[in-house]
TIFIDO-313416 format. One record per residue (C-alpha): residue number from 1; x, y, z; residue in three letters. Coordinates in Angstrom, 1 decimal, padded with zeros to 4 digits. Layout:
N
- NUM;X;Y;Z;ALA
...
//
This chain:
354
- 1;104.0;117.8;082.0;UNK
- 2;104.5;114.1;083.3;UNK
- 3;102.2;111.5;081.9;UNK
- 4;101.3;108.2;083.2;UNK
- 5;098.6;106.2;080.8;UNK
- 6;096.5;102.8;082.3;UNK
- 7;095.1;100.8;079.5;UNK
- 8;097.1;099.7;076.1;UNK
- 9;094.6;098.6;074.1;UNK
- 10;093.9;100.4;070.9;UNK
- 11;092.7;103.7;071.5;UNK
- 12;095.8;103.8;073.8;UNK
- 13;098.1;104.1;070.4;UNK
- 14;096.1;107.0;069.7;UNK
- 15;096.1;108.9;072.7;UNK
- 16;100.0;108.1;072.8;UNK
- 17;100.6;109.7;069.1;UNK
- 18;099.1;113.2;070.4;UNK
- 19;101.4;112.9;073.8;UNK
- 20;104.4;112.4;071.5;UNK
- 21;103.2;115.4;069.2;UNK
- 22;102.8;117.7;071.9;UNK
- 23;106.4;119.4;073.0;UNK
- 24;105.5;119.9;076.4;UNK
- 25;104.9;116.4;077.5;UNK
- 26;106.4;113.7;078.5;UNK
- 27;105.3;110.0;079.1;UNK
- 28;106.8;108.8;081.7;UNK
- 29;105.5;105.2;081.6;UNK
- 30;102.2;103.2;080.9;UNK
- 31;100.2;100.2;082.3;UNK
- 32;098.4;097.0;081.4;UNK
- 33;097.1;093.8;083.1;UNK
- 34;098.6;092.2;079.9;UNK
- 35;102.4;093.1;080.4;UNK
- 36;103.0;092.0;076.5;UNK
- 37;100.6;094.4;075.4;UNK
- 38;102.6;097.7;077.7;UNK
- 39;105.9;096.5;076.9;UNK
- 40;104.8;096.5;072.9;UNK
- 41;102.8;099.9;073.7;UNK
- 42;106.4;101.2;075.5;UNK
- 43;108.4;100.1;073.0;UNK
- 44;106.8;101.7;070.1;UNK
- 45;106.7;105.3;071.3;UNK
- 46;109.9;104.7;073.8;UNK
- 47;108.6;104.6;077.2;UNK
- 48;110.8;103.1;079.5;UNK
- 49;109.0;102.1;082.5;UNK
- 50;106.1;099.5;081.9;UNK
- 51;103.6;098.5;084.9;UNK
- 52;100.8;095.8;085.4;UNK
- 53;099.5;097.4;088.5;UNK
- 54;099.2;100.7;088.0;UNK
- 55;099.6;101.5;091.8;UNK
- 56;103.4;101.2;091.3;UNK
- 57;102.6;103.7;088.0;UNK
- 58;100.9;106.4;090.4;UNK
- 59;104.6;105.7;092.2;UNK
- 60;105.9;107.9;089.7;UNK
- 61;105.9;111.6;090.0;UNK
- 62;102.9;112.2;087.6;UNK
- 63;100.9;115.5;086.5;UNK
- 64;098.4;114.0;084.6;UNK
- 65;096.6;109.8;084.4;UNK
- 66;095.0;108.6;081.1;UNK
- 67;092.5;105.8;081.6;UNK
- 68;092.0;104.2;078.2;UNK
- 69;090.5;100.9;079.5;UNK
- 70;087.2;099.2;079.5;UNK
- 71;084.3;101.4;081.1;UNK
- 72;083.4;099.1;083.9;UNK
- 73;086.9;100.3;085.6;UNK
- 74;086.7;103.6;084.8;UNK
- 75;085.3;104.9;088.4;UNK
- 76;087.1;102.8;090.4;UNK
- 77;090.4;103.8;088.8;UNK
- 78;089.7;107.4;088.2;UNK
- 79;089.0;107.5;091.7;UNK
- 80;092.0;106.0;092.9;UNK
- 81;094.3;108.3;090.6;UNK
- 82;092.4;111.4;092.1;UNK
- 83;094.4;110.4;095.3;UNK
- 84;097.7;110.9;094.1;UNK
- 85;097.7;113.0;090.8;UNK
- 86;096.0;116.5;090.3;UNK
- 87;094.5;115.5;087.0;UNK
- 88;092.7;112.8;085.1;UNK
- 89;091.7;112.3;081.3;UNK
- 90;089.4;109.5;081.1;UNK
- 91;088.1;107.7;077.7;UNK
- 92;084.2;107.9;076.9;UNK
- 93;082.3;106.9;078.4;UNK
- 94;082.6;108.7;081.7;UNK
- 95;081.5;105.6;083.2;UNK
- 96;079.4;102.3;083.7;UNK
- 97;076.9;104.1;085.4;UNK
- 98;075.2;107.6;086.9;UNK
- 99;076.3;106.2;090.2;UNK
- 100;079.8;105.9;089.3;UNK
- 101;079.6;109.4;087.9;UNK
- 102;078.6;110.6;090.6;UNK
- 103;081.2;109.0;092.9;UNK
- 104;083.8;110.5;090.3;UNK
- 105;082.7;113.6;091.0;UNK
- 106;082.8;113.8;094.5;UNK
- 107;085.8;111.9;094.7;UNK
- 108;087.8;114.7;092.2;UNK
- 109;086.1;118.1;094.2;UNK
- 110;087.3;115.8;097.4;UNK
- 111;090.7;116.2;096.3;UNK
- 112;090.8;118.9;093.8;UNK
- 113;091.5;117.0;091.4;UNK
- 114;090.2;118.4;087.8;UNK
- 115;088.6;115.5;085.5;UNK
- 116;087.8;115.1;081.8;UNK
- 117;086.1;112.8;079.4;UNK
- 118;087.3;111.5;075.7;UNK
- 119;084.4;113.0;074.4;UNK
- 120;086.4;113.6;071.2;UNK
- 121;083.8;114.6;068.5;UNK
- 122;083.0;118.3;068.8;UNK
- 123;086.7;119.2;067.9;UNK
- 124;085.8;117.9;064.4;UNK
- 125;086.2;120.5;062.2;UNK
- 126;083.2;119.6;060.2;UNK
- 127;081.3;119.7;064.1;UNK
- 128;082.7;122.9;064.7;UNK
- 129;081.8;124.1;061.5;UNK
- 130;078.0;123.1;062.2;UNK
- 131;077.8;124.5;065.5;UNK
- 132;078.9;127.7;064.9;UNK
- 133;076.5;128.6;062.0;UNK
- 134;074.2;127.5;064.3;UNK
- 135;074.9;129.7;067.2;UNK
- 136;075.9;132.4;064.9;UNK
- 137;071.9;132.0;063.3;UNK
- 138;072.8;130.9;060.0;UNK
- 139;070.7;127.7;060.4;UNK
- 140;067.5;127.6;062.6;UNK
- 141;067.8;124.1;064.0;UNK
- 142;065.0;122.1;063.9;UNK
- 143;066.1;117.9;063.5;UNK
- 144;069.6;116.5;064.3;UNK
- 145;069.9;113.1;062.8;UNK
- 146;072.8;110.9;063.9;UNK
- 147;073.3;107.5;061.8;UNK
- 148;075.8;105.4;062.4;UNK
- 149;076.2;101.7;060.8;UNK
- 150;079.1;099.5;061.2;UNK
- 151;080.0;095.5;060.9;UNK
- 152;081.6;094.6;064.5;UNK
- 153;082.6;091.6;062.9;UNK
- 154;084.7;094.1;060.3;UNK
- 155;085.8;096.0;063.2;UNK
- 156;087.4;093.1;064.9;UNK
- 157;089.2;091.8;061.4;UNK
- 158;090.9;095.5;061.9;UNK
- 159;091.4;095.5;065.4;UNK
- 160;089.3;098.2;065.8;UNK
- 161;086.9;095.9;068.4;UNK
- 162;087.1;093.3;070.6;UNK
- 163;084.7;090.9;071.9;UNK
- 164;084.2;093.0;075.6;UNK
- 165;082.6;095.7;073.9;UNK
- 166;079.7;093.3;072.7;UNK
- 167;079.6;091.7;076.7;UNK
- 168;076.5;092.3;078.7;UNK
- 169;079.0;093.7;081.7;UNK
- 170;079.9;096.6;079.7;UNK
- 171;076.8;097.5;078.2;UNK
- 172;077.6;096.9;074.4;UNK
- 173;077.1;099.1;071.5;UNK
- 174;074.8;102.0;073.5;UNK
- 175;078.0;102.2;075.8;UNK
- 176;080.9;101.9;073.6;UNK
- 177;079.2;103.6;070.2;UNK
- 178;076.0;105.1;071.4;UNK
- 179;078.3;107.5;074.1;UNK
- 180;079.4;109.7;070.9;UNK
- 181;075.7;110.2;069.7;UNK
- 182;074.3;110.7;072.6;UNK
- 183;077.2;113.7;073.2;UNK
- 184;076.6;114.8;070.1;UNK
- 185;072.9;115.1;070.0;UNK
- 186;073.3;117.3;074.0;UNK
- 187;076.1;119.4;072.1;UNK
- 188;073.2;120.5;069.8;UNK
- 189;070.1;119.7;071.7;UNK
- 190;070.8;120.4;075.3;UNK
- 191;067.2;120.8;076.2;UNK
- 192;066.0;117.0;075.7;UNK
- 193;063.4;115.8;078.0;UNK
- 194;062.1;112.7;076.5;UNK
- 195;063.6;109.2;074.5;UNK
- 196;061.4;106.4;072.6;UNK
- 197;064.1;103.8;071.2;UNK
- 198;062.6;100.6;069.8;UNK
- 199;065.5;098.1;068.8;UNK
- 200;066.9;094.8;069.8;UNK
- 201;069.6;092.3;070.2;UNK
- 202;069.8;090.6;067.0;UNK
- 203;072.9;088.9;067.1;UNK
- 204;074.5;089.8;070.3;UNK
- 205;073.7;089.4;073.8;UNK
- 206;073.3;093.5;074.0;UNK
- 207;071.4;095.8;072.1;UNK
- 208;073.0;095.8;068.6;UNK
- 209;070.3;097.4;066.3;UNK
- 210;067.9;100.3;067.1;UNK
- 211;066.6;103.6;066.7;UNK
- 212;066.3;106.6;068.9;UNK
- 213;063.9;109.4;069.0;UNK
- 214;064.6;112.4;071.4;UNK
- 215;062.4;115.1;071.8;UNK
- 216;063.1;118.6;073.3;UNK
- 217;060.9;121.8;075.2;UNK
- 218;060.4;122.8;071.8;UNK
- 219;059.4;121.9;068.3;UNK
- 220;063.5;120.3;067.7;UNK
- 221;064.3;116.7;068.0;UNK
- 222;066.8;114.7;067.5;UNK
- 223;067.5;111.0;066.0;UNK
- 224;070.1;108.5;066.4;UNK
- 225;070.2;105.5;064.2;UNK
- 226;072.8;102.8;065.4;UNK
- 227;073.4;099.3;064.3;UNK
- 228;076.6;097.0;064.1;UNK
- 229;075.0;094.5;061.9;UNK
- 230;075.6;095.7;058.2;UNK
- 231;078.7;094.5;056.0;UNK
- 232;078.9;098.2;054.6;UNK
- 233;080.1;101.6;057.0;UNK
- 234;078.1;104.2;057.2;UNK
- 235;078.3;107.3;059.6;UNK
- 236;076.4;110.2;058.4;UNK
- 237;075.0;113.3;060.7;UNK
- 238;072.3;115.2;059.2;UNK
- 239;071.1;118.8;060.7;UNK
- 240;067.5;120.2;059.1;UNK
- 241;067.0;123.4;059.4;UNK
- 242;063.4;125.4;059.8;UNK
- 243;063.3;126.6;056.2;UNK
- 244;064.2;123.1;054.4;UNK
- 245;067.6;123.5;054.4;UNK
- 246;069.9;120.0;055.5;UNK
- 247;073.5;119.8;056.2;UNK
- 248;075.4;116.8;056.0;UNK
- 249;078.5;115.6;057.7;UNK
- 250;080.7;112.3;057.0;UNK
- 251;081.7;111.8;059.8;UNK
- 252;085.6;109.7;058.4;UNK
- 253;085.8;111.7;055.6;UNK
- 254;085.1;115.1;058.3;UNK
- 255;082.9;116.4;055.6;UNK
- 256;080.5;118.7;056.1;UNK
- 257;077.9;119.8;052.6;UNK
- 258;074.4;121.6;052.3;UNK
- 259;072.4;118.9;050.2;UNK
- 260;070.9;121.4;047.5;UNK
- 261;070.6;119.2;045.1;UNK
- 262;067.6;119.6;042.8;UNK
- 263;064.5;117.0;042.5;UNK
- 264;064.5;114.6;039.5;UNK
- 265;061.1;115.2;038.0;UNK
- 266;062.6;116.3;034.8;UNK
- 267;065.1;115.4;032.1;UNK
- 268;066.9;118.7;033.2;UNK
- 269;066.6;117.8;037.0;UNK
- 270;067.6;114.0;036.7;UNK
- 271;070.8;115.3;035.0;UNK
- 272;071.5;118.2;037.7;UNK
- 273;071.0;115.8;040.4;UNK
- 274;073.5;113.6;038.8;UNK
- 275;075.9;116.5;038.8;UNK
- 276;075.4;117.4;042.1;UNK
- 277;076.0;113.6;043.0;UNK
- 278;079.0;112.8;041.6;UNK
- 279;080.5;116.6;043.0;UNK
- 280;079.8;115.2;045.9;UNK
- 281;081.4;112.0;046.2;UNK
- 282;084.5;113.2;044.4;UNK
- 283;084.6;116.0;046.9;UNK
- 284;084.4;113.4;049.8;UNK
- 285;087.0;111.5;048.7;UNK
- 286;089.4;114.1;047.8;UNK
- 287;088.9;115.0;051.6;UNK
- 288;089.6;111.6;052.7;UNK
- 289;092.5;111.7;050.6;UNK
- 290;093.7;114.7;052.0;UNK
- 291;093.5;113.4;055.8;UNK
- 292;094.6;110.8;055.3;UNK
- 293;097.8;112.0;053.6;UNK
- 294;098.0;114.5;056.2;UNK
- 295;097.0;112.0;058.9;UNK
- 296;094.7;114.0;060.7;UNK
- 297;092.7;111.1;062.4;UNK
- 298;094.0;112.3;065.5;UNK
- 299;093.0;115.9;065.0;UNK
- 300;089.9;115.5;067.5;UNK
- 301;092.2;114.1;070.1;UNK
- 302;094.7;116.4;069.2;UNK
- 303;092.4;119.3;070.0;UNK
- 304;090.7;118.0;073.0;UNK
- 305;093.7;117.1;074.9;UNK
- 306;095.7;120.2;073.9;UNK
- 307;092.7;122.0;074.9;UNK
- 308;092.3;120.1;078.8;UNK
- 309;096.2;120.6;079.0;UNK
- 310;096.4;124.0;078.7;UNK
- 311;092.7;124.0;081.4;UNK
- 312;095.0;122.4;084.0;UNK
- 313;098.1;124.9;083.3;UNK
- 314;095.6;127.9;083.6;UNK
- 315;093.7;126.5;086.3;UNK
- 316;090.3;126.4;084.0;UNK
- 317;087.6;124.3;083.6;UNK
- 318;088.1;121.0;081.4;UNK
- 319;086.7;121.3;077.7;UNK
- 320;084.7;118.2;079.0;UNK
- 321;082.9;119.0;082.3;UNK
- 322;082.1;116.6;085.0;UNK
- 323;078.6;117.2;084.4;UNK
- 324;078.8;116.8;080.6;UNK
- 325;080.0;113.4;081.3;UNK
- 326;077.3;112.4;083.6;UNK
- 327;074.6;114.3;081.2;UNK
- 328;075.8;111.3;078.4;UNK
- 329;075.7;108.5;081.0;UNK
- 330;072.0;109.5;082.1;UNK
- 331;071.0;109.6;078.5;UNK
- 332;072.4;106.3;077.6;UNK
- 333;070.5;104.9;080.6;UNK
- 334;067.4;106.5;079.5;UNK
- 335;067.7;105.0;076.3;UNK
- 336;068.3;101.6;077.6;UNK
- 337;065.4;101.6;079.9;UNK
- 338;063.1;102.6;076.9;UNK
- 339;064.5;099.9;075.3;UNK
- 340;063.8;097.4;078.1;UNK
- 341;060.6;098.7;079.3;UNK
- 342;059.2;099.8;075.5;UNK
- 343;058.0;102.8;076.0;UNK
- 344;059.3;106.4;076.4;UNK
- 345;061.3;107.6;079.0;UNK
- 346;061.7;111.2;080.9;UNK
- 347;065.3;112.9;080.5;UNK
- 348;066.6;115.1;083.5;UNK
- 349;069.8;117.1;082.1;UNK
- 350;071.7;118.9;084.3;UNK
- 351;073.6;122.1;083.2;UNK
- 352;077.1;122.3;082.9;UNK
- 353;079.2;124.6;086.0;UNK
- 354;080.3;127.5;084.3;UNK
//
């Protein structure tokens, strides 16, 4: 299969390490407005042909188009791809806007052109893990809590940032952050109807601290906690369960516990606690040990893009559908407008072709 990729910037390195693990595929070149930025991009994973108009990329006799740049051009250049290769893997989020979903989507059934979104997360194996004991009945959801807290100003040292993803243009932190929650809290809660998010923009010109609740047809609800202002990391997904019981998942570490721990009212429980505690971290950080040693990072993107490249061979739908995509955009406008407007806000999901 013959790869073309638009976009070097970081998450490009990532998406380029899976092509280069997978036998079948072969890059045939990549793109970038900043022709440094290709040419270090080609040179590190030995791509010969480097572009800055990725026009004269689509030149090239290509099977399948990543887009890995900033989400304001995702529509405009998924769209253009669709006219000249017969499929398209796009980073989250799907895309600025509903609108340009939309536009995506008739543009791709326009020219049969299958489509699918980075939407990376549910090929964790702690995710997976999660979902199917709830599917199989093993927990009876009731909350799904996702928390993440970050320092962009850390994330830029690392060169895991840059300063567009805090720019009014691309919608900030519910765009470039929020996109994974909100997929995250449809992959469990696919039935929510209503958002209240009360927040603000403390230190950017976007919304950079806040809280989300989303409530469903029934008695489940969901929560996502975001914020890019603390010095210390935290991304923790919780899942509560209708009998008491609460699940855990760190997200970097891909951990996944039941918190059982018992309360420390007494000598006995204050010591058991402790235990339970320090099992716990140790556990965690023998599993970050392990993938990291075994640098399975790109697992997630492993998984997904294996997953869509063996959709296109068999002529089956993407792991990602079109509407899944646009079912993330439409929440992350809905939470925006609460957040404008300061007060709840209807959801209208659509459900995902079959």
């Amino acid at each position: 299969m013959n790869v073309g990729l638009i976009g070097c910037g970081g998450i490009a390195n990532l998406h380029m390490k899976v092509f280069k693990s997978i036998e079948k595929v072969n890059v045939l070149g990549v793109c970038d407005l900043n022709l440094d930025r290709a040419k270090t991009v080609a040179h590190t994973f030995g791509i010969d042909r480097v572009f800055t108009d990725y026009w004269d990329l689509l030149k090239l006799n290509l099977d399948l188009v990543d887009i890995c740049t900033p989400v304001s051009t995702h529509a405009k250049i998924a769209c253009d791809v669709a006219e000249s290769a017969p499929a398209v893997l796009v980073e989250k989020p799907m895309a600025i806007d509903v609108k340009g979903c939309e536009k995506m989507m008739e543009t791709m059934r326009k020219h049969g052109t299958k489509l699918c979104v980075g939407h990376n997360q549910i090929f964790l194996p702690s995710i997976r893990k999660a979902k199917a004991m709830i599917d199989k009945g093993d927990y009876d959801l009731l909350s799904f809590k996702t928390s993440q807290k970050e320092s962009f100003e850390l994330l830029k040292s690392y060169r895991l940032a840059a300063d567009w993803m805090v720019a009014p243009a691309q919608r900030g932190i519910i765009w470039e952050v929020c996109c994974h929650l909100a997929y995250l809290q449809l992959h469990f809660l696919p039935d929510i109807k209503e958002v209240y998010a009360v927040g603000g923009k403390t230190k950017y010109p976007v919304y950079d601290n806040f809280a989300v609740l989303l409530r469903t047809d029934t008695d489940r609800f969901g929560i996502i906690d975001l914020s890019w202002l603390p010095r210390e990391t935290e991304i923790v997904y919780e899942i509560c369960d209708s009998k008491g019981k609460r699940m855990q998942i760190y997200r970097d570490f891909d951990y996944l516990f039941e918190n059982s721990a018992p309360p420390p009212h007494t000598t006995s429980g204050v010591w058991k606690s402790f235990i339970a505690d320090e099992r716990r971290v140790l556990k965690k950080w023998a599993k970050f040990g392990l993938n990291y040693i075994q640098k399975r990072k790109t697992i997630p993107h492993l998984r997904l893009i294996s997953s869509y490249i063996k959709s296109i061979e068999d002529d089956q739908q993407p792991p990602i559908s079109l509407e899944e995509g646009k079912n993330t955009i439409h929440l992350l406008e809905c939470i925006e407008k609460s957040l404008n407007e300061h007060q709840p806000i209807a959801v209208s999901i659509e459900k995902p072709s079959i």
